[in-house]
C-alpha positions as MATLAB code, in Angstrom:
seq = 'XXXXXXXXXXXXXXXXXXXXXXXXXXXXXXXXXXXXXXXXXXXXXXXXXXXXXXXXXXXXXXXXXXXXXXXXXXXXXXXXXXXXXXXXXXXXXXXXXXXXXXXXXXXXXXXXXXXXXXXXXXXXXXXXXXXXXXXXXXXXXXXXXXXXXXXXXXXXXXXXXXXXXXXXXXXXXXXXXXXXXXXXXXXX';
ca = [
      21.133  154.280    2.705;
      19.631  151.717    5.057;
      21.702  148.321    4.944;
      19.552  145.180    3.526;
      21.367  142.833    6.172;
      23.068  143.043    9.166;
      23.945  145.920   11.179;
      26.323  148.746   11.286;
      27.911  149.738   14.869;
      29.664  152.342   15.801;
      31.086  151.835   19.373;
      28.366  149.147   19.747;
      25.948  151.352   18.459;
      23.643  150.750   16.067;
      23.875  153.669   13.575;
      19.675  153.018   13.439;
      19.523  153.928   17.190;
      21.414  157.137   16.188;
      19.951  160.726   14.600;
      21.180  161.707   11.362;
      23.006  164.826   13.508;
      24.528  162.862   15.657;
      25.827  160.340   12.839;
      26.862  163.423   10.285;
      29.012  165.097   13.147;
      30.843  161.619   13.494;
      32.332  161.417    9.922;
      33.510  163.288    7.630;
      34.538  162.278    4.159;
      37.417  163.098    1.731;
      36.236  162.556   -1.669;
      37.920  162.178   -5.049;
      36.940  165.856   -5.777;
      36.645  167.955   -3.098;
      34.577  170.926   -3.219;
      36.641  173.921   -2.384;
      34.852  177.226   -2.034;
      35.911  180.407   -3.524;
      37.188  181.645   -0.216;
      39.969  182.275    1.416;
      41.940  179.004    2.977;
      41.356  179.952    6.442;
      37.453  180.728    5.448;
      37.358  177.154    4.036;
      38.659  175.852    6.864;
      35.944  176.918    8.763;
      32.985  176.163    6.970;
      34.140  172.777    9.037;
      34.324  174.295   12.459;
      32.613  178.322   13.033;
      34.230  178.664   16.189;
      37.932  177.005   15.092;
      40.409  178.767   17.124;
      44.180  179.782   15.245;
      46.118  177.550   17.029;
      43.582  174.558   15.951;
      43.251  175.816   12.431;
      47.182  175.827   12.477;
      47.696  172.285   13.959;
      45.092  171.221   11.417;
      47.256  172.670    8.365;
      50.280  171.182    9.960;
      48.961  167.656    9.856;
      47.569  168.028    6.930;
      50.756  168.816    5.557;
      49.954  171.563    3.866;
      51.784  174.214    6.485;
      54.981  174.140    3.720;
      52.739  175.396    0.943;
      50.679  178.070    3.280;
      53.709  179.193    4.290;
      54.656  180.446    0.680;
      52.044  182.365    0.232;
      51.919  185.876    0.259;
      48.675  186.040    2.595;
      49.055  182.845    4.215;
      45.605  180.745    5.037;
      44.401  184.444    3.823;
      45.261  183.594    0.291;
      41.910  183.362   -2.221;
      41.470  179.810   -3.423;
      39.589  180.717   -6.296;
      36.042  179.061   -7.631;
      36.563  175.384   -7.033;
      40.153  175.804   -5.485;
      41.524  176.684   -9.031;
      44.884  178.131   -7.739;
      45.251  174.779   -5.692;
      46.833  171.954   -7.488;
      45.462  168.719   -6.594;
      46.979  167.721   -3.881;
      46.817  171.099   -2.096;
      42.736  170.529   -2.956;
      43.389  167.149   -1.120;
      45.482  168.416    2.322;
      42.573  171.338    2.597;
      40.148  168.624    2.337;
      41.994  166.344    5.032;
      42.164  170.064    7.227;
      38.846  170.217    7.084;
      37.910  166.704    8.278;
      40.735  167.020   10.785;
      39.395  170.244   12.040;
      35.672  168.730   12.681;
      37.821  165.819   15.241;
      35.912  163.608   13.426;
      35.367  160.150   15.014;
      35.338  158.369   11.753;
      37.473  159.875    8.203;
      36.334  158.298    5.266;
      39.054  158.815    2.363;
      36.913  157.919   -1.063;
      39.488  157.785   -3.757;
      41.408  160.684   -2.276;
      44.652  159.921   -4.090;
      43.014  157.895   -7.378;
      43.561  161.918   -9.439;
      47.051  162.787   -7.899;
      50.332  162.184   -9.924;
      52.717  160.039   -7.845;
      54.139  163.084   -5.686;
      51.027  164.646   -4.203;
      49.872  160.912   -3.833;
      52.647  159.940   -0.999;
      52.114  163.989    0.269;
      48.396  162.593    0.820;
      49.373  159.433    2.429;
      51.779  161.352    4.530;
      48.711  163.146    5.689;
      46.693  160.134    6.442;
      49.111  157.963    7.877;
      49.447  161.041   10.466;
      45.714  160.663   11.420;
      46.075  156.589   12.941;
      45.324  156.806   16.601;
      43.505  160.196   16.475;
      40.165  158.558   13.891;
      39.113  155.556   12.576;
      40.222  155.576    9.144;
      38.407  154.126    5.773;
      40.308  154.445    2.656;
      38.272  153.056   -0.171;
      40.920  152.565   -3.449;
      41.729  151.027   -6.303;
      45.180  151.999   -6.406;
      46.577  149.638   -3.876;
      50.005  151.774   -3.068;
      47.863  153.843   -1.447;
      46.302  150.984    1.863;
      49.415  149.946    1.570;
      49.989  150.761    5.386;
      46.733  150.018    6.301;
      45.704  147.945    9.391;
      43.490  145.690    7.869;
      42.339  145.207    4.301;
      38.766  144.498    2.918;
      39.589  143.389   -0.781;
      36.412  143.610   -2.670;
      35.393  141.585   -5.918;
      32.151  142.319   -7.560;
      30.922  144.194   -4.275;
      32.080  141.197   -1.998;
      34.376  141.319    0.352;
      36.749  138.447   -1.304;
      39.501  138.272    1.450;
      41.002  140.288    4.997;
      44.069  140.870    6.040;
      47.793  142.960    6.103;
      48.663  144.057    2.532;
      51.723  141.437    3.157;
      49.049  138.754    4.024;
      46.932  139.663    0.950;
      50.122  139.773   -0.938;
      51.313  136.358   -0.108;
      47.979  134.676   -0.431;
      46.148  136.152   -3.074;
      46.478  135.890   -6.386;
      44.475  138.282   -7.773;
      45.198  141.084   -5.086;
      48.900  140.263   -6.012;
      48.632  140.659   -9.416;
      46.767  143.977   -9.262;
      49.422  145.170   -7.161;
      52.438  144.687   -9.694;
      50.286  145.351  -12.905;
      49.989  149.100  -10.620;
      53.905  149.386  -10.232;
      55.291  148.051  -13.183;
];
């Protein structure tokens, strides 16, 4: 989708001046529901990256934190998935998802509602995973549930598809109302 106004850089490039290659290789994007292929973990894995090496496809399980779980199982990142990741719970869907982008080194992550179907536990395993990303990506979490930028750098809060205010979530706490209120109707 073309933008109506404005531009959209990455590194001071105009992503119009870029090939849809070139762009596609620089994100990747965790989604609400992640498609996990009837496959094996490690196969899954590298539908991201062909030529993955074991040690990479390790370090990406690790910070995905996932390497507990793996470790469990009787054929390791062998183990069958099932169609759609049925034998994963949620969050294990999730962590191979965040492998996956973490094996491509994408530039940019995008994390769209990655924790919005997770019960409260796999939620902070999640943010675990992502807070273990900052320095390595740029990071975009798009939420609703606002535990989970709670860390973030910098906050676009959103009203009616406008961006409404910026800041820390401590600045946004302090100073607005409505981003306040949202926050303690989540954690009452």
């Amino acid at each position: 989708i073309e933008c109506d106004d404005g531009q959209v850089l990455i590194d001071n490039v105009d992503i119009k001046d870029l090939n849809k290659e070139t762009l596609r290789k620089a994100i990747s994007l965790v989604n609400q529901f992640p498609y996990i292929f009837d496959m094996s973990i490690k196969e899954n894995l590298l539908l991201a990256k062909p030529e993955a090496t074991d040690k990479q496809i390790k370090d990406a399980i690790k910070k995905a934190s996932l390497e507990e779980f793996v470790s469990t199982l009787p054929n390791g990142i062998d183990t069958m998935v099932g169609e759609s990741g049925i034998k994963l719970s949620g969050g294990q869907k999730q962590r191979l998802a965040i492998a996956r982008a973490l094996l491509r080194k994408s530039n940019i992550i995008i994390f769209d509602e990655s924790t919005s179907s997770l019960d409260n536990f796999a939620q902070e395993e999640v943010k675990k995973s992502i807070e273990g990303l900052k320095g390595s990506s740029t990071i975009v979490i798009v939420a609703h549930r606002l535990s989970t930028i709670k860390n973030a750098d910098t906050i676009f809060f959103l009203d009616n598809g406008k961006i409404v205010d910026k800041g820390t979530f401590d600045e946004l706490f302090k100073r607005n109302k409505t981003f306040k209120t949202m926050f303690l109707a989540e954690n009452i």
